[in-house]
Backbone bond lengths (Angstrom), bond angles and torsions (degrees), N, CA, C in turn:
res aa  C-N    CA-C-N  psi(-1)  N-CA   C-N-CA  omega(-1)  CA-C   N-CA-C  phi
1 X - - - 1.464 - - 1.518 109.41 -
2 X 1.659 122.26 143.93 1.522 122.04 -162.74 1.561 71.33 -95.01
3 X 1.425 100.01 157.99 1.898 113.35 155.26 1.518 116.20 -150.08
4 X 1.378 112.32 124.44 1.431 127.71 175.55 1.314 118.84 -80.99
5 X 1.367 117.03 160.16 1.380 123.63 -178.91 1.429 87.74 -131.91
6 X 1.399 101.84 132.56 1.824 119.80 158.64 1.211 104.16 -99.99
7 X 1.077 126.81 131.00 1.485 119.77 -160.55 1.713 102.79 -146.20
8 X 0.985 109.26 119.72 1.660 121.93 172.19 1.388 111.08 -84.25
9 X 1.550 91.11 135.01 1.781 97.18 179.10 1.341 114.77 -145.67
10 X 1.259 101.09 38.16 1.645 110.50 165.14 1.450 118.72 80.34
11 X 1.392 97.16 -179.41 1.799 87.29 -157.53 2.045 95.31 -89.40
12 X 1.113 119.68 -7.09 1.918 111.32 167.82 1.152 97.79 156.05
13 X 1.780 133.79 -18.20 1.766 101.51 163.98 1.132 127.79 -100.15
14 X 1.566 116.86 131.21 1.666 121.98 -146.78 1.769 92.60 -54.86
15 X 1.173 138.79 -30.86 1.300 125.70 172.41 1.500 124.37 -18.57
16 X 1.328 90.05 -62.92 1.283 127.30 170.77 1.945 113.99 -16.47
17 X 1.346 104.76 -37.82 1.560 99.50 -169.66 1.140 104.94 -98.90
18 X 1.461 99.60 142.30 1.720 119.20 -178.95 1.555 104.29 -55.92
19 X 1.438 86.84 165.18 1.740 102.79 166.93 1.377 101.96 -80.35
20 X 1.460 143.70 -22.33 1.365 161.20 -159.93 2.268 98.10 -98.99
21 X 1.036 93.86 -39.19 1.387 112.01 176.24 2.020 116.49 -81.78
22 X 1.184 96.61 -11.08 1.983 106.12 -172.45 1.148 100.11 -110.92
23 X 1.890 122.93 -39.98 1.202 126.18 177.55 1.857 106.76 -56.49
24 X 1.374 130.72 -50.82 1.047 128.83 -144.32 1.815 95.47 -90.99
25 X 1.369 116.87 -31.97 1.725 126.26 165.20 1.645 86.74 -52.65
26 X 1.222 131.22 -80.29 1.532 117.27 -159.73 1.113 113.35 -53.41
27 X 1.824 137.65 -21.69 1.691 128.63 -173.43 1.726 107.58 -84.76
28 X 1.453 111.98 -2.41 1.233 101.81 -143.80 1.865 99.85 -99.73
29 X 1.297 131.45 151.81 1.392 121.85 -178.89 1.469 120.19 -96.05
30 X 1.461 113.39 -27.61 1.147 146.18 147.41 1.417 170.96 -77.69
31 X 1.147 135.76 67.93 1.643 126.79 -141.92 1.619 95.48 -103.56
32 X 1.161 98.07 137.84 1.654 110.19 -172.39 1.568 103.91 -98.24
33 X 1.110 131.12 141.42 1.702 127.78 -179.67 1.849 106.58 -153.48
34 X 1.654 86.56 110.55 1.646 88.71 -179.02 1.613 109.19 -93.03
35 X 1.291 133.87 130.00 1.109 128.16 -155.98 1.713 114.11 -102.19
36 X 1.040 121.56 114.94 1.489 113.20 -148.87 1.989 101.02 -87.66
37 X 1.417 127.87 2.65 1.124 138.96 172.69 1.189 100.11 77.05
38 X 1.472 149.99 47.38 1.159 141.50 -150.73 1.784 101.68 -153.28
39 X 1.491 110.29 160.40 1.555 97.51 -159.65 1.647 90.51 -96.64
40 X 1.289 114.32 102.63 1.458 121.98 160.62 1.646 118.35 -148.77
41 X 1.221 91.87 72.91 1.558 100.58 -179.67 1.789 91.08 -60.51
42 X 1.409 111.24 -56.47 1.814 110.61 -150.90 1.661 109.63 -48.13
43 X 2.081 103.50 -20.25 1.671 88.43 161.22 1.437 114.93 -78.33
44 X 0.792 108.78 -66.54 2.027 119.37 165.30 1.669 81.40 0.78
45 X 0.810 96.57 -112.67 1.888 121.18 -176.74 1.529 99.36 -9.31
46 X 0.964 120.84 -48.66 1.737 98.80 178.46 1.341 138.06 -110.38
47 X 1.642 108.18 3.44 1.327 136.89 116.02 2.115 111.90 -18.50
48 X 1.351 95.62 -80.27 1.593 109.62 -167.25 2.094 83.18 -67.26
49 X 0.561 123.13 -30.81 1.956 119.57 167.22 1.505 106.53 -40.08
50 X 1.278 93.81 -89.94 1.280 113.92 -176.95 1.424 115.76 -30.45
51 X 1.683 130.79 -68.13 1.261 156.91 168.07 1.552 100.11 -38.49
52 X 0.938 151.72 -55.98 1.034 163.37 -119.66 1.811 98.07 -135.48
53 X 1.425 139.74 -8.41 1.112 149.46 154.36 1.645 120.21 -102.51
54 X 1.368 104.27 -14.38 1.363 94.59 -173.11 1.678 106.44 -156.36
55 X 1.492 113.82 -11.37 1.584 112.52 152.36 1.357 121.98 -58.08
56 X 1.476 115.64 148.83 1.156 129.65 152.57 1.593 113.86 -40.73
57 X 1.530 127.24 155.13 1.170 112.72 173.00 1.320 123.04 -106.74
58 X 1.315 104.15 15.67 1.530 115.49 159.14 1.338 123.42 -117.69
59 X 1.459 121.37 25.20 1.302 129.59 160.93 1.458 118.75 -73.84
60 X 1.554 100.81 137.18 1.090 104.48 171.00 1.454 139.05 -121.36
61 X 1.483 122.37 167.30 1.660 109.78 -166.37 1.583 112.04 -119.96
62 X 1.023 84.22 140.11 2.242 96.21 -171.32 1.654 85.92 -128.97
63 X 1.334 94.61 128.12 1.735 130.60 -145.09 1.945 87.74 -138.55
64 X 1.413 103.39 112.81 1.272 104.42 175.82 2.229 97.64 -123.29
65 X 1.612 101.51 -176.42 1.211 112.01 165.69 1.279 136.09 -80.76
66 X 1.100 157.51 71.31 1.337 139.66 -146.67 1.388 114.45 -78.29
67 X 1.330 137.65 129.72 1.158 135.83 -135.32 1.324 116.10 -109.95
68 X 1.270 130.28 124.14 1.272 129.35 -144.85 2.009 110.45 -77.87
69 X 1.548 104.13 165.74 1.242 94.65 -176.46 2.033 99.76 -162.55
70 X 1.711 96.47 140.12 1.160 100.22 172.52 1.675 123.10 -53.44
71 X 1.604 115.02 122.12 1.377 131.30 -161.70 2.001 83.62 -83.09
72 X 0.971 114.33 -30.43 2.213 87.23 -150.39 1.622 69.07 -124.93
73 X 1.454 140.91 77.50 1.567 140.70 143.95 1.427 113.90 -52.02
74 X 1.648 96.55 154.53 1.653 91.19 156.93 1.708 122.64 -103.26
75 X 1.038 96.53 -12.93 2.110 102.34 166.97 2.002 82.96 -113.11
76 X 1.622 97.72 110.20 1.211 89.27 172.80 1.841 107.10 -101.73
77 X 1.346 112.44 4.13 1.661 87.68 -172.05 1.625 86.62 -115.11
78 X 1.481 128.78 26.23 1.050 129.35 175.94 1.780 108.52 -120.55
79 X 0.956 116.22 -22.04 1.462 125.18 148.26 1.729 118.14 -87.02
80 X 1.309 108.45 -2.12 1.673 93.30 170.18 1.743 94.46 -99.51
81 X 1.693 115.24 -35.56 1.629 90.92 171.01 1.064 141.58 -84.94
82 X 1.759 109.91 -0.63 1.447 105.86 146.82 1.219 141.71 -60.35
83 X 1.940 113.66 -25.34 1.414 117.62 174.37 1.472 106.47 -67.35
84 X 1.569 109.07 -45.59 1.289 108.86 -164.70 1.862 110.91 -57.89
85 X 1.775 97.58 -21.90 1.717 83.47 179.91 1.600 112.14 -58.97
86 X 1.568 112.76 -64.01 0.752 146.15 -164.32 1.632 99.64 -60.71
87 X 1.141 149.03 -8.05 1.271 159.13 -133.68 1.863 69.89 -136.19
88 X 1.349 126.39 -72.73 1.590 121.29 -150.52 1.682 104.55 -80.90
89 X 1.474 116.10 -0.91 1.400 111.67 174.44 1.579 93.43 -84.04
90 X 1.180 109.91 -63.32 2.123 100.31 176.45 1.294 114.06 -24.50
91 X 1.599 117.17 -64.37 1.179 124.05 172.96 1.483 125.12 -32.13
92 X 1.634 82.64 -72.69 2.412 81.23 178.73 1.586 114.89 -53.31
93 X 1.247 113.61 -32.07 1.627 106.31 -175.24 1.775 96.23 -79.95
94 X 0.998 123.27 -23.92 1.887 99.51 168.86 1.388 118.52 -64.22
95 X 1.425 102.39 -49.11 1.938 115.07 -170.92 1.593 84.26 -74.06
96 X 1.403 142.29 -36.44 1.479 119.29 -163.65 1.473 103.53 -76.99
97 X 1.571 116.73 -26.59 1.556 119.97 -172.93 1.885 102.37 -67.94
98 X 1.492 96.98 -67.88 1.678 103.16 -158.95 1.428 125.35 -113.02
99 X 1.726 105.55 23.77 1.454 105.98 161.21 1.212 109.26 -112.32
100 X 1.412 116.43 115.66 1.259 116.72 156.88 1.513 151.59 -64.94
101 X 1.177 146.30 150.14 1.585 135.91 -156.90 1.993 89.01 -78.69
102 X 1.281 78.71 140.99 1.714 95.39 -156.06 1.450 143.09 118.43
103 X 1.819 90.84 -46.26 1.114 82.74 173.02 1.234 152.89 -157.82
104 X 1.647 157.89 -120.16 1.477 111.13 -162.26 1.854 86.63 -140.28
105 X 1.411 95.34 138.11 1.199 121.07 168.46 1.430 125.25 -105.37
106 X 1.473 117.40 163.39 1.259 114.20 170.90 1.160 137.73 -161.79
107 X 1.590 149.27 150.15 1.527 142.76 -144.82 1.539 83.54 -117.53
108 X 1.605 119.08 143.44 1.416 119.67 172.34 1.825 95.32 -122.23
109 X 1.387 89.58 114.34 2.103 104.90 -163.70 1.653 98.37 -100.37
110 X 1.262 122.52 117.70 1.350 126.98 160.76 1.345 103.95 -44.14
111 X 1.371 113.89 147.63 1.553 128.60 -165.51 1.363 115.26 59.55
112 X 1.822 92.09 -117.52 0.972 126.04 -169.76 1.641 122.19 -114.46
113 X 1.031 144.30 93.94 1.451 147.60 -154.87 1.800 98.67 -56.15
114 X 1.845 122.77 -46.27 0.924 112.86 -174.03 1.813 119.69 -68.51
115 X 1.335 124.24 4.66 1.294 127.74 -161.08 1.408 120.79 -129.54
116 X 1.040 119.02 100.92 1.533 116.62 -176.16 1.582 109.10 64.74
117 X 1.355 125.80 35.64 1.324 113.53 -175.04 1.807 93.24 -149.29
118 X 1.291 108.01 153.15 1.316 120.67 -173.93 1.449 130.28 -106.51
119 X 0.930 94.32 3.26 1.993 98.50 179.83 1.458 96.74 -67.69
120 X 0.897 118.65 -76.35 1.708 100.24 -178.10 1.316 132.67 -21.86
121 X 1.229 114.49 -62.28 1.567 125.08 165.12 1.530 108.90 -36.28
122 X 2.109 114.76 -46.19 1.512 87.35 -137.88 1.539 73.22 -91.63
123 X 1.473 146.93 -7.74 1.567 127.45 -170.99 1.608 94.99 -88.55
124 X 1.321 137.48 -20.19 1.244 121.33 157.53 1.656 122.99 -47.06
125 X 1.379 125.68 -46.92 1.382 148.73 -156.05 1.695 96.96 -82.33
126 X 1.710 98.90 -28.78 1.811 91.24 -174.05 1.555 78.48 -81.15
127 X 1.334 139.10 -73.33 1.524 142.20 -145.49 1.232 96.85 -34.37
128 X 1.299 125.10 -39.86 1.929 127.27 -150.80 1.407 101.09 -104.59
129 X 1.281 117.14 15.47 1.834 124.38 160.38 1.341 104.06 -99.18
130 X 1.387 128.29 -34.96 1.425 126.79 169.78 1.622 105.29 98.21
131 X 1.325 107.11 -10.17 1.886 97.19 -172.00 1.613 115.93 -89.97
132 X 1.308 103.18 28.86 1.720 98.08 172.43 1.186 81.67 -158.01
133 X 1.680 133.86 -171.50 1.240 169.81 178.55 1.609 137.19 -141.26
134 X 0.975 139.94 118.64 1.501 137.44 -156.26 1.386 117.46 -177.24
135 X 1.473 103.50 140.34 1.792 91.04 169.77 2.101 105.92 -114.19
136 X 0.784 106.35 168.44 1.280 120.16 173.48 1.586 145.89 -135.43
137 X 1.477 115.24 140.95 1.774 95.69 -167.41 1.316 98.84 -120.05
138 X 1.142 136.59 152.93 1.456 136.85 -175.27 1.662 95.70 -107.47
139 X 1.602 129.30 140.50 1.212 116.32 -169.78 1.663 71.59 -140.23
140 X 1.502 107.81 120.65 2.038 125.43 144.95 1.245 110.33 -19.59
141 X 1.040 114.04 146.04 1.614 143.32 154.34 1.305 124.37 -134.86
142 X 1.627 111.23 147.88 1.484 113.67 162.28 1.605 122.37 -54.94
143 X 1.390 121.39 120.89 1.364 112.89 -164.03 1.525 127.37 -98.63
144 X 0.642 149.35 129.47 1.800 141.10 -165.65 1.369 105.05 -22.70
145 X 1.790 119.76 -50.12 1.612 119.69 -153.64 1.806 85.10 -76.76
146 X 1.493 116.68 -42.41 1.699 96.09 -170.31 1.548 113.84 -68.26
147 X 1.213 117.48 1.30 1.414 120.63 -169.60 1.238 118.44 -97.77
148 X 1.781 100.69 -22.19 1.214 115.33 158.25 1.171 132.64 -71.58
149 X 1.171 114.43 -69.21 1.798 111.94 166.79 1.388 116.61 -47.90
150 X 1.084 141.13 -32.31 1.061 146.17 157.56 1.742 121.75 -32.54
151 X 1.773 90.87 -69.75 1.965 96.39 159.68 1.179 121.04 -20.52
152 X 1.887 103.48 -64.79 1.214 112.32 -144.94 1.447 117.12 -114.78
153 X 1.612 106.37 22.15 1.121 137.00 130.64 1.733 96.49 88.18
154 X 1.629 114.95 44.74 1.527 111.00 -160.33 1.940 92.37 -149.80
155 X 0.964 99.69 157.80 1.104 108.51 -179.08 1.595 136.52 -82.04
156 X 1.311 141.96 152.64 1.453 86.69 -165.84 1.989 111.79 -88.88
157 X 1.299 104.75 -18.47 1.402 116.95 169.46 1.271 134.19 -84.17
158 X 1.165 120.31 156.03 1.713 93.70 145.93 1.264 120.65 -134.72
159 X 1.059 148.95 -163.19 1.300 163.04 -113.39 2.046 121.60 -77.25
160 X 1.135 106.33 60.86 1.797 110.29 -169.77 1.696 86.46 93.60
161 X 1.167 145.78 19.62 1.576 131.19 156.98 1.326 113.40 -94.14
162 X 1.299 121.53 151.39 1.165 142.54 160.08 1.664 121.15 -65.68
163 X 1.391 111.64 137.31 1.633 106.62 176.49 1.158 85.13 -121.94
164 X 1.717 112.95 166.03 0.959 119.92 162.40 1.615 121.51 -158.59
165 X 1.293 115.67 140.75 1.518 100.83 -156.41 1.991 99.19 -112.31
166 X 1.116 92.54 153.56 1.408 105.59 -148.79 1.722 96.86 -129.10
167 X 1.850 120.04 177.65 1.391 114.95 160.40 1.627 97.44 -108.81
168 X 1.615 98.70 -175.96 1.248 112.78 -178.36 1.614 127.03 -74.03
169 X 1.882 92.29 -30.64 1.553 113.37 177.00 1.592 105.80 -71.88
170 X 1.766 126.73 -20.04 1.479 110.79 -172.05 1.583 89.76 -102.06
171 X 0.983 126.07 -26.23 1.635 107.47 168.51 1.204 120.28 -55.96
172 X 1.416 119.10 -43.19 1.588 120.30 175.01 1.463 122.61 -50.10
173 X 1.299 102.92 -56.20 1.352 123.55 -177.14 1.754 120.66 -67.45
174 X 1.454 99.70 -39.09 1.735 103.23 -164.88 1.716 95.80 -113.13
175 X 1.442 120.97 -19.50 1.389 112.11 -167.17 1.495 118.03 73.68
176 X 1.691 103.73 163.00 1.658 104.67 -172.81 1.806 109.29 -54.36
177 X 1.999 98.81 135.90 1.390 93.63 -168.39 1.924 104.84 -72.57
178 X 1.519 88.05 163.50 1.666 79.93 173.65 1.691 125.04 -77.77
179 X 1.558 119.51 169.80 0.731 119.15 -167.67 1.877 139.38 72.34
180 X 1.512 108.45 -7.61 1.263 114.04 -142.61 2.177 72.72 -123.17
181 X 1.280 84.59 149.85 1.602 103.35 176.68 1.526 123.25 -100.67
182 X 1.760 78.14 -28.29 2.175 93.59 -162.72 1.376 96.33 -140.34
183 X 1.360 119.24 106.17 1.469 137.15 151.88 1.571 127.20 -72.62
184 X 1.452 111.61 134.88 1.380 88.54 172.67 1.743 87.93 -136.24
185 X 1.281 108.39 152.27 1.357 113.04 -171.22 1.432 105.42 -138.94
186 X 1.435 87.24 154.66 2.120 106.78 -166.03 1.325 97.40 -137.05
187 X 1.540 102.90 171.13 1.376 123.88 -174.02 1.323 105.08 29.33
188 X 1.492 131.63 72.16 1.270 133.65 153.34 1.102 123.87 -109.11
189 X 1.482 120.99 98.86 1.649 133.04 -177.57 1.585 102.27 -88.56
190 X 1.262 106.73 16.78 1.704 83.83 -165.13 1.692 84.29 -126.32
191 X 1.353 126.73 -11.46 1.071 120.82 178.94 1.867 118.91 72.00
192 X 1.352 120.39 41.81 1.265 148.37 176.96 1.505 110.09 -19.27
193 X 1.441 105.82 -62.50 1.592 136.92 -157.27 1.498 108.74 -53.71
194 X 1.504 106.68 -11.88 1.883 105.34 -171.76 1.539 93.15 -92.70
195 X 1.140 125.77 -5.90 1.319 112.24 -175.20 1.454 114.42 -95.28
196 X 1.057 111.55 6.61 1.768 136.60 -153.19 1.725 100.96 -107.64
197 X 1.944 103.09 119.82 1.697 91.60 -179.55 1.972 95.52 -123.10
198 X 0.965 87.51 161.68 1.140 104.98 161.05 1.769 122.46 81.28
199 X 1.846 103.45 30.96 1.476 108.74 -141.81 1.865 93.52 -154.18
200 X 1.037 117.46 148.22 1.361 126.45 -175.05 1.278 79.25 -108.17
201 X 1.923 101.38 167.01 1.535 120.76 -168.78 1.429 95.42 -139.23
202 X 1.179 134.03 141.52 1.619 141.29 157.19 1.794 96.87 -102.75
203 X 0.942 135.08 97.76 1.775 141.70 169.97 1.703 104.15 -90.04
204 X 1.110 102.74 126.12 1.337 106.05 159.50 1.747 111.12 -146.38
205 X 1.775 110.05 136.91 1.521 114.76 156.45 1.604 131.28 -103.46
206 X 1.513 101.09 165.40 1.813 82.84 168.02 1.940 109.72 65.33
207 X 1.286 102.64 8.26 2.151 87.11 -158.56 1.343 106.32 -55.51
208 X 1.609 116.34 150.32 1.519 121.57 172.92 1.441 106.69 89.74
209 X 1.687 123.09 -26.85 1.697 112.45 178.29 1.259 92.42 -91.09
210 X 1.729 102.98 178.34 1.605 138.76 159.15 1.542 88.79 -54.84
211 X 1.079 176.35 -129.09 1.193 161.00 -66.33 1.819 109.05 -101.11
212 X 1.298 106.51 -9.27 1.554 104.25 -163.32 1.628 105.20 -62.25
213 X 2.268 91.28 144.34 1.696 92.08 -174.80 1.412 89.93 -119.06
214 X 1.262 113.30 172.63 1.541 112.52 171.99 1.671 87.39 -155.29
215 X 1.469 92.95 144.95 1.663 116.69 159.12 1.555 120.76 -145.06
216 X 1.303 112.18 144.63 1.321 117.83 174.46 1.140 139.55 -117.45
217 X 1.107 164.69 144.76 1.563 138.38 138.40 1.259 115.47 172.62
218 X 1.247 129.15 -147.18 1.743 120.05 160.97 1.640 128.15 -60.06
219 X 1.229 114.30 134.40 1.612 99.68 179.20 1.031 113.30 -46.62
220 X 0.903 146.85 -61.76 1.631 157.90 -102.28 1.494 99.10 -122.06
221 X 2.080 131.65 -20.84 0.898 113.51 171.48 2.271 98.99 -103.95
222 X 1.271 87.51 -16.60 2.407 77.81 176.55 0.900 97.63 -93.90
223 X 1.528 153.51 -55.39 0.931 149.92 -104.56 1.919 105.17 -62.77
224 X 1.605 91.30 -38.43 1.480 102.37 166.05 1.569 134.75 -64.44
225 X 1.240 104.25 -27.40 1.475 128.35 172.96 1.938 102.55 -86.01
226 X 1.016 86.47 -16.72 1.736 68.73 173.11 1.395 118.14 -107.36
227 X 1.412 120.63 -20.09 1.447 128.17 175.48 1.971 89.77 -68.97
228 X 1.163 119.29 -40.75 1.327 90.33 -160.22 1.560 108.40 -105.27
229 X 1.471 117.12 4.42 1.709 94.67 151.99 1.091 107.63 -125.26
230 X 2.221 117.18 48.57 1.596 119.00 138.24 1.845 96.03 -78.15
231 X 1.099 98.20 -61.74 1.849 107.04 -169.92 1.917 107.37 -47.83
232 X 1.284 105.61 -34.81 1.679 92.13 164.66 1.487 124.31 -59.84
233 X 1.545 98.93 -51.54 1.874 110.38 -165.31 1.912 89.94 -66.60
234 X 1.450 112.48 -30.58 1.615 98.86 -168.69 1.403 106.30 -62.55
235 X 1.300 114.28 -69.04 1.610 125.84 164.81 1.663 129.13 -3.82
236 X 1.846 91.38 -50.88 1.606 115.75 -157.96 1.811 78.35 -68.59
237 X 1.982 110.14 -67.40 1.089 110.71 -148.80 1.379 116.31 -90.49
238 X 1.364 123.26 2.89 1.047 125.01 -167.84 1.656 129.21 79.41
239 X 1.201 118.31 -20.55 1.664 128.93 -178.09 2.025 96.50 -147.41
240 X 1.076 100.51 165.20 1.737 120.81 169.38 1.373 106.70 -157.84
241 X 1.891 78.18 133.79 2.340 83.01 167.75 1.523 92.74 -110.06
242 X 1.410 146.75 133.23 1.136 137.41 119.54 1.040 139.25 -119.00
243 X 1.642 138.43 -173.38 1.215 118.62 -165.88 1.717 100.40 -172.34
244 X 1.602 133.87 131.47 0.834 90.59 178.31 1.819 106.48 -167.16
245 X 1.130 139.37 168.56 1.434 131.92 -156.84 1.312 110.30 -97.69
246 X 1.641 115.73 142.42 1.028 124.36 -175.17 1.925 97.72 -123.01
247 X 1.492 97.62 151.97 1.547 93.55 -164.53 1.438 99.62 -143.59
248 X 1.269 135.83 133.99 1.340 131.47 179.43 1.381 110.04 -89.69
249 X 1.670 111.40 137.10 1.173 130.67 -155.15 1.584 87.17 -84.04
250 X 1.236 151.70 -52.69 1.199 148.45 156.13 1.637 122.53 -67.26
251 X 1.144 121.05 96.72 1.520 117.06 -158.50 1.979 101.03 -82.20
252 X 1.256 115.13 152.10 1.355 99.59 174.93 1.506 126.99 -87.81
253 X 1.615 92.85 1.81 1.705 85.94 170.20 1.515 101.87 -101.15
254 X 0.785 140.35 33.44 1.611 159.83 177.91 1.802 125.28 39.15
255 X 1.539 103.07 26.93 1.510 139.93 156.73 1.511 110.16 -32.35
256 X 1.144 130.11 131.10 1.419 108.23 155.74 1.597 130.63 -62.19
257 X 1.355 117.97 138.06 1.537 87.28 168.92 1.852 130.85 -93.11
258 X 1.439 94.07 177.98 1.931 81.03 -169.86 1.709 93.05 -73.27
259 X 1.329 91.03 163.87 1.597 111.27 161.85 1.391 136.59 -58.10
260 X 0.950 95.65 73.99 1.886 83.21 -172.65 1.626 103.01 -38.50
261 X 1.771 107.09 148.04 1.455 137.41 -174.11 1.479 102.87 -93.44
């Protein structure tokens, strides 16, 4: 039987990977890398880190296309499961080409594999076609949101409240959910957070690399300072990951809140 490792390795400083996360890079014969055509060597680069500290030295890498897909749709969870089909046919023809019965391959997932990320889904979707065979282990990672609070030295809750982390497209659309004190929001290209009153922001990009930015404070006085050195660092590098917490300045369990830094 072939067996894969999904393996989390944090949100970009090689620190970042477990001892549970180095062990499973050294068992593995194979590392799979879908290449999204996009200018990010500085992940590349710590990818080839990692591999190169804790791979075998006869492992090898099967490098596919990752297949492009409209970012601003109008059926958006019907154009994200079309990529994802089409995303898991790339997939099966790598593992069907260059893993052999025996032995163990593996996906190296920014963050956290269980969170906003799709390898799971799409090696489920190959299993339930039936034309290959495999088992698989999902191994944790440090995730962008813990890397965040972490930065910025805050927690992500507070006190018997609920957090809850959300995207950028359902904030836009539905507004802050109810009940909830502490938002934290991902994949926001549209930059959501300026529309947002009454709420401090922890922002962070890049977290864990040489490039990482962080800003904090009330919306209403960064919010401007952060739209415009996201659109610089995007420019400079060509791509941006950020992600980042929103906190109500009046909490509803009537707590103080922390200070934004």
């Amino acid at each position: 039987m072939r067996k894969i490792y999904v393996i989390g390795i944090g949100a970009g400083d090689p620190d970042h990977l477990t001892l549970q996360a180095a062990k499973a890079i050294g068992r593995a014969d194979v590392f799979f890398l879908l290449d999204k055509g996009e200018a990010k060597e500085s992940m590349i680069e710590l990818r080839r880190r990692m591999l190169k500290a804790y791979a075998r030295p006869s492992r090898r890498i099967a490098e596919g296309r990752d297949p492009d897909r409209d970012r601003k749709p109008d059926d958006y969870v019907g154009t994200v499961e079309d990529w994802r089909s089409r995303r898991s046919a790339v997939t099966e023809a790598l593992i069907t080409e260059h893993l052999l019965d025996e032995e163990t391959g593996a996906f190296l997932v920014w963050g956290d594999p269980t969170l906003y990320d799709s390898t799971i889904a799409i090696l489920d979707e190959i299993l339930a076609r039936g034309t290959i065979t495999f088992s698989y282990e999902v191994i944790p990672g440090i995730s962008s949101v813990s890397s965040l609070a972490a930065k910025h030295r805050v927690p992500l809750n507070r006190v018997g409240r609920p957090v809850q982390i959300t995207t950028g497209r359902r904030l836009a659309t539905e507004g802050w959910p109810d009940g909830v004190d502490d938002l934290v929001v991902m994949l926001d290209a549209g930059q959501s957070f300026g529309d947002v009153a009454d709420a401090d922001i922890y922002w962070g990009a890049y977290l864990g690399t040489a490039d990482e930015i962080l800003r904090s404070g009330p919306v209403e006085e960064v919010a401007g300072e952060i739209k415009r050195v996201r659109a610089e660092a995007r420019d400079q590098h060509g791509w941006i990951m950020d992600t980042y917490l929103l906190r109500r300045r009046d909490p509803l369990d009537g707590s103080p809140p922390a200070a934004a830094s």
